[in-house]
N, C-alpha and C positions, 0 to 999 in steps of 0.2 A: 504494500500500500504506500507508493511514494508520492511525494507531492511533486506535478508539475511547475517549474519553476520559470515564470516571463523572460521574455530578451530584452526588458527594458535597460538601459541605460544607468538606472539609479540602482546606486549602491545597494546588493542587499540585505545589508543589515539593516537598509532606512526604507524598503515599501513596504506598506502596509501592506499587516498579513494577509488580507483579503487579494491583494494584487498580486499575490506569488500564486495562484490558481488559475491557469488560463480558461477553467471554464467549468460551468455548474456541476456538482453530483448530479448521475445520473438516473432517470428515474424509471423505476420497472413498469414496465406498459401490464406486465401479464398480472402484477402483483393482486392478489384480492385486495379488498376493504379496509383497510388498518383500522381499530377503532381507540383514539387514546387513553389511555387508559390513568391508574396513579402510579408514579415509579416504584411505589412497593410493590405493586402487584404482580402475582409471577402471569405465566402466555403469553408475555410479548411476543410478537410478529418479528420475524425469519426477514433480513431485509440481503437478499441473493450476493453481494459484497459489498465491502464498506466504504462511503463516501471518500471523492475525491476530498485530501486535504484542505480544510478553510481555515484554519488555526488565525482564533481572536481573544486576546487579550482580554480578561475580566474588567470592567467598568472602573474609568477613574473616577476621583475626586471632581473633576470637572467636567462638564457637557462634552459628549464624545458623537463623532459620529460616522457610522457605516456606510462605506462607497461599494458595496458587492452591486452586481447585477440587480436589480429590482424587480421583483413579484408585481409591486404597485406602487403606481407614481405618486401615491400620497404617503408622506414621513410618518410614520410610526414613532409616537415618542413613550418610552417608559419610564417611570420613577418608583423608587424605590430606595431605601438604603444599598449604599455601595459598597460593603461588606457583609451582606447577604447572601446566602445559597441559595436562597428562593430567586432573588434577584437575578442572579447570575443564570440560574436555570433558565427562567423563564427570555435573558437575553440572547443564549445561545440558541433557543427554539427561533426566536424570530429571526435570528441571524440565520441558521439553519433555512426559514423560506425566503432568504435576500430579499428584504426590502428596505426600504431607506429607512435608517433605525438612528434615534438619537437617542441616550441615556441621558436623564438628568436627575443627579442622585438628589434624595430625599427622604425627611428624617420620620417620614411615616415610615412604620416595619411592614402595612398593606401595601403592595408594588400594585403599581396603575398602568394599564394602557390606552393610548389614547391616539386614536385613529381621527385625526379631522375634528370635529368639534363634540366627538363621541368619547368619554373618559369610562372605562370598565377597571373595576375592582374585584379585587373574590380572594377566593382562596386558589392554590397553585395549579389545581386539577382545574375547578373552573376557568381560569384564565388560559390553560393549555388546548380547553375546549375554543373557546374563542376563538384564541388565535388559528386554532384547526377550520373556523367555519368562515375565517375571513378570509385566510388564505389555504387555500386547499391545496396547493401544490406548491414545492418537492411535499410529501404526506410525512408526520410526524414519525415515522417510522423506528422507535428505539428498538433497534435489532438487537441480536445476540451477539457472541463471542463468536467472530467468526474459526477460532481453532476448532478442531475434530475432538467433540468428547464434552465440549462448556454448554454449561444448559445452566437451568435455574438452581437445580443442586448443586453448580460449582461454588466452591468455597471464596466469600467478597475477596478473600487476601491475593487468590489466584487471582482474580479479575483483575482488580488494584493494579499488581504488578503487570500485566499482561496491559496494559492502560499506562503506566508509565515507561515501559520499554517503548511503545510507541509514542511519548513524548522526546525522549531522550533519542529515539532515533532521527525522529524530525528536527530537533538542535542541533545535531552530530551534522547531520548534511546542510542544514542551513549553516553552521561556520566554516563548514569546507566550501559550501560556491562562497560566499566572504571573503574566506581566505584566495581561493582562486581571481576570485574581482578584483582584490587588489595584487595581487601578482600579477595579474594581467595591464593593469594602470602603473607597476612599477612607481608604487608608490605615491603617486600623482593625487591631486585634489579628487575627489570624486564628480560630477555632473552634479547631481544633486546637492544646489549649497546648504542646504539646513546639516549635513554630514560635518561640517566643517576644516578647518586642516586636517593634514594626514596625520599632524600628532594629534588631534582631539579624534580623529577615527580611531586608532589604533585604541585609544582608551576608551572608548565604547565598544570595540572589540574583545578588550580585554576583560572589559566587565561584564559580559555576556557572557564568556568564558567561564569567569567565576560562579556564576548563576548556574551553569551548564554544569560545571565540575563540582558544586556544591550539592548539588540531586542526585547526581553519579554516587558520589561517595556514600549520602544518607540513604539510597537505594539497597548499595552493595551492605553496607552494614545491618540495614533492616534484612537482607535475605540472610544474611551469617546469624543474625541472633536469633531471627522468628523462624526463619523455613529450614534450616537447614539441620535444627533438631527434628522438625517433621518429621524428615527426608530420613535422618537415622533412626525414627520409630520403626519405619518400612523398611529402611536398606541400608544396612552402613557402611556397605561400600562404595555404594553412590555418594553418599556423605561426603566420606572421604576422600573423594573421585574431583568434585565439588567444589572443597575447601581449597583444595591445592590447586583449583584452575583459579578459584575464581577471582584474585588479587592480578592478572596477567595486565591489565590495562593501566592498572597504576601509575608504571615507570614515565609508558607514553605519555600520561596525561599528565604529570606532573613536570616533563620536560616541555611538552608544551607552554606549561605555566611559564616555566622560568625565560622558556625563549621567547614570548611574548615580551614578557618585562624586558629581555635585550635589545630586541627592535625598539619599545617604546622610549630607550633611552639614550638612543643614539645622536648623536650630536650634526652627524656630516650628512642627515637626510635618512632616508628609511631605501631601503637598496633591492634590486627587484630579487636579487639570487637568493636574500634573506627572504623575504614572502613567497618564492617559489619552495622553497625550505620548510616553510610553515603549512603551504599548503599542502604539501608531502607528508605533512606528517599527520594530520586531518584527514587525509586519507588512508592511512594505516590507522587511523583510529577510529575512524567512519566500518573500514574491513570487520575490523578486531569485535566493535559494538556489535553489529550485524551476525556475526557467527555466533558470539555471546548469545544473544538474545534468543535468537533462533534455536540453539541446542539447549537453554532453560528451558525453551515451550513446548519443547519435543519432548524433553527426556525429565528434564526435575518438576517443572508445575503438574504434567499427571498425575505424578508421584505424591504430589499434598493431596491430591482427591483421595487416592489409594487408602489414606488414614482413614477414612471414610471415622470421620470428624463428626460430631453432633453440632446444631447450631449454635449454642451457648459457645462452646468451645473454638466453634470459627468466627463467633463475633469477637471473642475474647484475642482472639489471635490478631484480627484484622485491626483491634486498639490497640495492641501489641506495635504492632506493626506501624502507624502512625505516631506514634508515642516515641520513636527512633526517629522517624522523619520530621520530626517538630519543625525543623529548622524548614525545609521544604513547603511545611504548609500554613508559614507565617513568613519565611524570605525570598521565598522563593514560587509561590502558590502562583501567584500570575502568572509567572512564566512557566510554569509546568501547566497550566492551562492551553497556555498559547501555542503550544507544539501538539494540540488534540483539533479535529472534525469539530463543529459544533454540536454533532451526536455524541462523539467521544466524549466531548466535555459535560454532557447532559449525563454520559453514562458514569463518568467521575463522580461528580456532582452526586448523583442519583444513592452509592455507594456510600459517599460520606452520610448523606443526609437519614439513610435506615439503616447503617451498621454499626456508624463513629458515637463513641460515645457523645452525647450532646454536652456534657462540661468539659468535652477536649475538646470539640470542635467549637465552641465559644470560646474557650481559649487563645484558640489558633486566630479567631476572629478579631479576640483584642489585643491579640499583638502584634497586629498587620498593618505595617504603613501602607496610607494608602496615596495613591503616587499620584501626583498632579500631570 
């Protein structure tokens, strides 16, 4: 599931993520009736594969606004507190049917939408109906896991992760065409002046990075403390199989770090051999992520179902499990947002809201800056 990525001109770490998608998910002509349902509810509808990438940024602090394709020529505005899940949900569904979508956060906790001179309030299910009956296409379609075996009995911590390796992978290759954009400008101004000089790019590069490597890390350590006892309830040689792969990306990433901080502080200009250098190595860690990921979902997230776990115990796990990622979904929660579908993010979303403990996930709420 990769994202198609534009031939535009401007730097990509500066188009909006709506514009790295050259064209709408596609929609099943044969599909039966969807009908929306509440995201607790299990028989969600089978959606045949999973949307092309839209990856959007959770609502700031100030009035935002979506340029996707449009469903309908009249703006959609929603309000809402902007550290909300409900919020958030119900903004990646209307992102989800592209229309011209403004957020303007608000300190009522009822999110409102407002079509034209029509303001609609409710509760979450209500408002999803709505938004179902104003725009009826792409269909609200929250499909399943598309891996072989994920159904409603899979365990939320499986899901989760299976949900974050496709954030982290969409990061991994969004800094590698970056990295290659500027290897290819050799350094140069980029087109797009809001990027700024090449030393104020490289430190948005850099800090992206961080963001990037900061998920990595709480990711890999949440699977070593929470899944990997699973994995030796079942099998302890996989365990041990596991353990001893699973640090291999470290060195990479951590030289990446450091080579970044050497270009950002070079005094005689930023030099193309060094960013061709950089983008080398973004691609061996683009390889490394990808095979990673792929041989977890083949071979160890089975293997947590296998425990064949009671629910108590895989809600218990899946708190577990965020309780390591703290930093992630107070530092980082935007931008692990923003490498997901607007489904994907619905399905995120949907996980915290019926698994996460609710005085974690307010937690996580009040200690989120929220980004102007």
């Amino acid at each position: 599931m990769g994202n198609c990525f534009s031939t535009s001109s401007v730097s990509t770490a500066e188009i909006s993520p709506l514009d790295l998608a050259v064209k709408p998910p596609p929609v099943a002509v044969a599909s039966p009736p969807v009908v929306v349902a509440s995201p607790a509810a299990s028989g969600q509808t089978h959606l045949p594969a999973p949307p092309t990438r839209l990856p959007i940024p959770p609502p700031s602090a100030k009035e935002t606004t979506a340029t996707a394709t449009a469903t309908s020529t009249v703006t959609v505005k929603l309000y809402g507190p902007p550290n909300s899940l409900t919020t958030s949900y119900l903004r990646f569904a209307l992102l989800h049917k592209r229309v011209n979508l403004r957020f303007l956060p608000s300190e009522d906790q009822k999110p409102t939408i407002q079509i034209g001179s029509e303001k609609t309030s409710g509760t979450q299910d209500a408002l999803l109906r709505y938004i179902e009956e104003k725009f009826p296409e792409p269909r609200l379609m929250l499909w399943k896991f598309n891996l072989e075996g994920f159904d409603e009995a899979t365990p939320p911590v499986v899901k989760t992760i299976w949900l974050q390796h496709r954030s982290m992978t969409w990061h991994v290759e969004r800094m590698l065409r970056w990295s290659e954009d500027l290897a290819a400008r050799g350094g140069r101004r980029a087109v797009d002046p809001s990027v700024g000089t090449p030393k104020m790019e490289i430190r948005k590069f850099a800090k992206s990075y961080t963001q990037l490597q900061e998920m990595m890390l709480e990711h890999a350590q949440m699977e070593e403390r929470i899944l990997f006892p699973v994995l030796e309830s079942v099998d302890r040689g996989m365990c041990k199989s596991a353990s001893a792969e699973h640090g291999r990306e470290l060195p990479l990433m951590n030289g990446i770090k450091e080579y970044i901080k050497s270009i950002a502080v070079m005094d005689s200009g930023i030099c193309s051999e060094e960013l061709f250098s950089l983008a080398s190595r973004f691609k061996s860690l683009q390889m490394m992520c990808k095979a990673h990921f792929e041989e977890e979902e083949k071979e160890l997230l089975p293997m947590v179902e296998a425990a064949e776990m009671g629910k108590e115990k895989q809600k218990k796990l899946m708190n577990q499990g965020l309780e390591v990622m703290r930093g992630t979904h107070t530092n980082v929660f935007d931008f692990l947002l923003q490498g997901l579908t607007p489904q994907e993010a619905m399905q995120y979303l949907d996980l915290l809201m019926n698994f996460a403990d609710p005085d974690l996930i307010s937690s996580f709420m009040c200690q989120r800056d929220i980004v102007d």
